[in-house]
N, C-alpha and C positions, 0 to 999 in steps of 0.2 A: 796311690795304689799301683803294684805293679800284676803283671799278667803274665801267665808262665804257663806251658803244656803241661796236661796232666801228667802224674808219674806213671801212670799204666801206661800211655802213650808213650811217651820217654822209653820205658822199660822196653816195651815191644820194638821199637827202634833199636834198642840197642842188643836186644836176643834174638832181633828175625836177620838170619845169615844169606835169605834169600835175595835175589838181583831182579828187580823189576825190569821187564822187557823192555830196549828198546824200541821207538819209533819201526825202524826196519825189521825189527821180529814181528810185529803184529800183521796179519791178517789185513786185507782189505776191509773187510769187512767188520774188524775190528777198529780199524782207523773210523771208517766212517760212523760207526758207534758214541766213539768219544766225540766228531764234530759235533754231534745229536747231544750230549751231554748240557754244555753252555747258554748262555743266551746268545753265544756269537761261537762259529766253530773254531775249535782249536787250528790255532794256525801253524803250529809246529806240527800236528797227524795230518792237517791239508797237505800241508806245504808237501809230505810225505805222497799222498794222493793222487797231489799235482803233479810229483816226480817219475809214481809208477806207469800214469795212465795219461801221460800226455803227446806221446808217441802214439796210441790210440788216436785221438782225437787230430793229429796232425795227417796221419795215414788215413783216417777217413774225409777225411775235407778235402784232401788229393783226388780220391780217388771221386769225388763228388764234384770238384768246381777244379780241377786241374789248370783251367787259364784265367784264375781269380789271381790277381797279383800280391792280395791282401787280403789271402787267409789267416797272415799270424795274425791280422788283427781280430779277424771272427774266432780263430782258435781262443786269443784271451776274452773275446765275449764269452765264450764257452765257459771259462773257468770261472768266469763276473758271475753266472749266472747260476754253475755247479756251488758256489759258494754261496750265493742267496738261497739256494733251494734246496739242499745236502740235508737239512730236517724234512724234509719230506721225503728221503728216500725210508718207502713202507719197509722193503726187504735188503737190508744192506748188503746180501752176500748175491746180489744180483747187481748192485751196484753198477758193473761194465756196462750191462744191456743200458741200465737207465739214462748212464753215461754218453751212449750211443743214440739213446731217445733225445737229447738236449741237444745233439751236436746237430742231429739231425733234423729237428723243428727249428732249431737257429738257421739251419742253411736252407732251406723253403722259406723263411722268414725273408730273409735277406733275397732269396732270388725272386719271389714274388716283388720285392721294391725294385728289383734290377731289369726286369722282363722287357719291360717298355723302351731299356736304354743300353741294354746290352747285347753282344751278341749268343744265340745258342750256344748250348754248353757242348764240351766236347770232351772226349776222353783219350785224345789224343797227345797232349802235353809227353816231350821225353822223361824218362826219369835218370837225374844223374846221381851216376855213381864212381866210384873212386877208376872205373875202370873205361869211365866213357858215360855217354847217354846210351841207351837203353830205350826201346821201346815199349809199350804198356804190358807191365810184366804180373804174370799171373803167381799167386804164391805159392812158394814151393818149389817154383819150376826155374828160375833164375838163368841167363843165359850162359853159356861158359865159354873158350877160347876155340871149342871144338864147333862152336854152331855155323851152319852152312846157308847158303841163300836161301836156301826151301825154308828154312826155320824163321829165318827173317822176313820173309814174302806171307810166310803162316800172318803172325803177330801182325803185319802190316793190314792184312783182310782182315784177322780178329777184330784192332781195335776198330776198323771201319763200320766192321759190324756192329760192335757196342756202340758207337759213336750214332751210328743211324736207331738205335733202338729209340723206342716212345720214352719219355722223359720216368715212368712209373714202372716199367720193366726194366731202366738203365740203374734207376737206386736200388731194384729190390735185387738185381740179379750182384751187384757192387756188395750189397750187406753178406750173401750167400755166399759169391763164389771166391771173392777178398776176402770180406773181414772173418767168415766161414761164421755165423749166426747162426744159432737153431731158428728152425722155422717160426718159431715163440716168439725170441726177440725178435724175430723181424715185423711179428703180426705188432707185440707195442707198438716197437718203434714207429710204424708207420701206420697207425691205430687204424686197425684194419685185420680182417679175419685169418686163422691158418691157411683156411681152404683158399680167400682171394691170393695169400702169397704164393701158395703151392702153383695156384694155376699161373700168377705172372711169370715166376720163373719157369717153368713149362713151357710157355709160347715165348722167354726170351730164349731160350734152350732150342727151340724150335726155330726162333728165325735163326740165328747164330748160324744152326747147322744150314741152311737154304743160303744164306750168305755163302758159305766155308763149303759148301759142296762143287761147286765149279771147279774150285783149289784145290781140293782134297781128288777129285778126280781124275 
């Protein structure tokens, strides 16, 4: 006995003139849809996934553990674990935040097993770029060919200042004033209320300036 598609199916094959979307035409939040489809996610819309949002995930682990020498390797725990758990995202078109919730319970995970045997974390690591290293640079504000030692003496007290912040005003003011989260994602992420976010970033906003006031004046 042999086995052949129906002729309606056939037919509609060969009268539908339409071009199904591309992988890169869909939506985030359309990729992660299709992963939810399977009993394993689609690894050609991950793969996709992995491609848009994993500059994300490397820029936040920076800016979180800057003298971890072996972040790729936490970075691809991130993605071990985005892949096991990618059916559980309730609202896919939120997907980033949730994204930023995993990155971020992996790195308290990992630093919690490191405390005993590591040193403080710091926010000081340079950053390099095609033009040099770079001190800890805020976004948006990028240095240029024109900047003078005041601007350099600035960034030097800043990162001191962030550097000295308490360990829970240094991630929440990094989610704010880096990765620019709404106040929302940052309460997931760090599952914890609006109001407690509102106010850490306030009192890191507040030491910063007590720090940057001697400088500034």
């Amino acid at each position: 006995m042999s086995y052949s598609l129906p002729l309606t199916t056939w037919a509609e094959a060969k009268t539908d003139n339409t071009t199904a979307p591309t992988l890169d035409q869909l939506s985030t939040h359309e990729l992660v849809e299709r992963c939810q489809q399977g009993f394993q996610p689609d690894r050609l819309a991950f793969g996709e996934i992995l491609r848009r949002h994993q500059s994300h995930v490397d820029r936040l682990l920076h800016h979180l553990a800057p003298d971890w020498q072996d972040r790729l390797d936490l970075a691809q725990e991130v993605w071990i674990r985005v892949y096991r758990y990618v059916h559980r995202v309730q609202e896919p078109a939120k997907f980033r935040g949730w994204l930023s919730r995993i990155t971020t319970n992996l790195f308290y995970d990992e630093l919690r097993r490191r405390r005993r045997h590591q040193k403080p974390l710091s926010l000081d690591a340079p950053l390099i770029t095609s033009d040099g290293t770079l001190d800890w640079d805020l976004e948006g504000h990028e240095p240029g060919p024109s900047d003078t030692l005041a601007t350099q003496e600035f960034y030097e007290h800043l990162q001191e200042g962030i550097r000295d912040l308490p360990e829970v005003f240094r991630s929440t003011i990094v989610l704010r004033e880096i990765e620019g989260l709404a106040y929302e994602e940052i309460a997931q992420i760090q599952q914890i209320s609006v109001g407690t976010v509102k106010s850490r970033i306030a009192r890191a906003r507040n030491r910063l300036q007590e720090h940057l006031a001697p400088f500034l004046s």
